[in-house]
Every structure is written in structure tokens, then in C-alpha cells.
C-alpha positions as YAML, in Angstrom:
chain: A
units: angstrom
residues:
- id: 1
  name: UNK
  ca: [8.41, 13.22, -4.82]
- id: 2
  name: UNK
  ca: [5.60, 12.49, -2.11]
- id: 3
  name: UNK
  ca: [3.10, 14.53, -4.20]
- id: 4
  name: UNK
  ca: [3.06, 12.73, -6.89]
- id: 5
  name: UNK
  ca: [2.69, 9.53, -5.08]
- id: 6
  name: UNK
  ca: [-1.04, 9.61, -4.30]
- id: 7
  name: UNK
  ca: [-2.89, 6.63, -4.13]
- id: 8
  name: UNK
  ca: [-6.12, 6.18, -6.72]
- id: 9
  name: UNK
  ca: [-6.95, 2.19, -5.86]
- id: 10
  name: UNK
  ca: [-5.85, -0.56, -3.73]
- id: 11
  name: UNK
  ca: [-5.69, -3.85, -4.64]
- id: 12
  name: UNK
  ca: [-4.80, -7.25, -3.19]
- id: 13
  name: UNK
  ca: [-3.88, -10.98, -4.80]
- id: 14
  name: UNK
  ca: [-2.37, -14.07, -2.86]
- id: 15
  name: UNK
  ca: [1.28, -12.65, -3.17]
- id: 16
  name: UNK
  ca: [0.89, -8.72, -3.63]
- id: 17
  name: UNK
  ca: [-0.57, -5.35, -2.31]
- id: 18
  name: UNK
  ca: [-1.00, -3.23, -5.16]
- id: 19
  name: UNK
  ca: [-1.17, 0.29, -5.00]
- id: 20
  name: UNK
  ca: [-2.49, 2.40, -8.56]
- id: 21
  name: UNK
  ca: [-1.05, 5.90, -8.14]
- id: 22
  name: UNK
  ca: [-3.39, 9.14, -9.47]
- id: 23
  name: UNK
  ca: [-0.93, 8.96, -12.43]
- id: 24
  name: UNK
  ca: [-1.84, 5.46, -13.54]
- id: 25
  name: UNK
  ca: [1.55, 3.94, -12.27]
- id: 26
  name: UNK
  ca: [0.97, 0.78, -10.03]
- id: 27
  name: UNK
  ca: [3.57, -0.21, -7.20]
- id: 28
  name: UNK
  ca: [2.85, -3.79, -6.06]
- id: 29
  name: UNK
  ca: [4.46, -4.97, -3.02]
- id: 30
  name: UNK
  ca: [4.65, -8.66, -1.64]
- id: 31
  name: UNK
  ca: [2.54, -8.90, 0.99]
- id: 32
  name: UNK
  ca: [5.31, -10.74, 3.34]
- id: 33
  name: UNK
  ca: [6.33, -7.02, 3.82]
- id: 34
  name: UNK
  ca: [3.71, -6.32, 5.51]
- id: 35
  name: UNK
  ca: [2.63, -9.07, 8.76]
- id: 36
  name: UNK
  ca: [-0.14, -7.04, 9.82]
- id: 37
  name: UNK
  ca: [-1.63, -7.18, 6.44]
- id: 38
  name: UNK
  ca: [-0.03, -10.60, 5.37]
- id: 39
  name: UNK
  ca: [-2.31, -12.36, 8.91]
- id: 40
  name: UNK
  ca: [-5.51, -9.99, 8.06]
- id: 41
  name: UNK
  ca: [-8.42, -11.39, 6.49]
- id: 42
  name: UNK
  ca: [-10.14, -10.44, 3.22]
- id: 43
  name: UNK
  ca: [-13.16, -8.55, 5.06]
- id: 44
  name: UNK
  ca: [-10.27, -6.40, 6.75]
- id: 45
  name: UNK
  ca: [-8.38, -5.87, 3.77]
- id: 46
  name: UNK
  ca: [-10.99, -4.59, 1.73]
- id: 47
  name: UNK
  ca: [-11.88, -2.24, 4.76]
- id: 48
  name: UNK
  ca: [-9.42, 0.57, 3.42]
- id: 49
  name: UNK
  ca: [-9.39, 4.29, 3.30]
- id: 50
  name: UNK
  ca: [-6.95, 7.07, 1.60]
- id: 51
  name: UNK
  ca: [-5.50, 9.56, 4.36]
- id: 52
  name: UNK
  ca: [-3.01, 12.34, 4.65]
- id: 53
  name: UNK
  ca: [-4.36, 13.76, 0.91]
- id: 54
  name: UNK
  ca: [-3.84, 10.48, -0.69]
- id: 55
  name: UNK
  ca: [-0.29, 10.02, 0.37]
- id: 56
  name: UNK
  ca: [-1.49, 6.93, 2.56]
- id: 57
  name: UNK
  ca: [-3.72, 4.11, 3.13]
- id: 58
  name: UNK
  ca: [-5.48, 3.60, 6.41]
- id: 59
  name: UNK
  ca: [-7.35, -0.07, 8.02]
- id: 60
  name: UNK
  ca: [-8.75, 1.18, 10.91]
- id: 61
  name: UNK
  ca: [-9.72, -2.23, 11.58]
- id: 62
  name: UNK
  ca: [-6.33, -3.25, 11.70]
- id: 63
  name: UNK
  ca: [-4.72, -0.07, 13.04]
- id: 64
  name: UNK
  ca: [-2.62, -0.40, 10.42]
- id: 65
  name: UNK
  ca: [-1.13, 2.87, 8.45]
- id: 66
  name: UNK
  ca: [1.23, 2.78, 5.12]
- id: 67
  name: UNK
  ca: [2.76, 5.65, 3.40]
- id: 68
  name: UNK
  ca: [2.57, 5.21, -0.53]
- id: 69
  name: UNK
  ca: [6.21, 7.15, -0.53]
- id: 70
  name: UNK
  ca: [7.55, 5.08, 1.92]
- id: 71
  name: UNK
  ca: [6.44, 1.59, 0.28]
- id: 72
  name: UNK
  ca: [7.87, 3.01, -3.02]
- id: 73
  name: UNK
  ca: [11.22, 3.57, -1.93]
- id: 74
  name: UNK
  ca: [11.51, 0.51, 0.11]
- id: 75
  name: UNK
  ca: [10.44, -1.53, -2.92]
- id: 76
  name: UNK
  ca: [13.35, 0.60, -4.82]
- id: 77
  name: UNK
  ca: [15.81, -0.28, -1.85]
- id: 78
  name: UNK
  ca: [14.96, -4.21, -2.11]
- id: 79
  name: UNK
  ca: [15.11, -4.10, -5.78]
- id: 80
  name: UNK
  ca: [18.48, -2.24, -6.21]
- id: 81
  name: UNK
  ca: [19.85, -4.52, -3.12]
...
């Protein structure tokens, strides 16, 4: 599954971390998932990279690491919960 979960953009809004996948699907998150994030400012938010082939996002600012496959199936989880 992981390999087709590569991240193409990030983007952020009051409520959401969204995440456009290389195969145009978007998984958007609430941001109360994530504190690190969630407390960050918009300066270290934007201050992203893709690791790990795309799999992940990196803020080095923040030393703060997310895996795209593991914020997809949590999202799943919470949904189907």
C-alpha cells in the first residue's frame, strides 16, 4: 500500500493538514492530531520537505516526522471508529 502513498503537496488551513498524494488523491487530517504541528507557527509549517522517497514529510525545524501511510490509516481507524 505504502507505495502508492507518496506525497506530491502539503497543505495547511485553520482546521486541517492536507496531504495531495502523486495520484491526485488528498488525505486531510485535523490538525488536533498532530500538537507539534497544531502549536507551530506558519513560517514553520511551510518549512517542509518530502523524505523516505515521498512516503513522508519532514520539519526539521520542528523535528517533527509523519508517515503519509501511517496518517492514512489512522484517519481510516478514526473514521470507521
Amino acid at each position: 500500500m505504502s507505495s502508492s502513498l507518496k506525497g506530491k503537496a502539503v497543505h495547511f488551513d485553520e482546521k486541517y493538514l492536507h496531504v495531495e498524494l502523486s495520484d491526485q488523491r488528498i488525505i486531510s487530517t485535523p490538525m488536533e492530531w498532530y500538537p507539534e504541528l497544531r502549536n507551530a507557527s506558519f513560517e514553520q509549517l511551510k518549512n517542509f520537505h518530502f523524505i523516505c522517497r515521498g512516503t513522508g514529510i519532514e520539519w526539521p525545524g520542528l523535528d517533527y516526522h509523519l508517515s503519509i501511510e501511517s496518517m492514512f490509516l489512522v484517519s481510516e481507524h478514526r473514521l470507521a471508529a
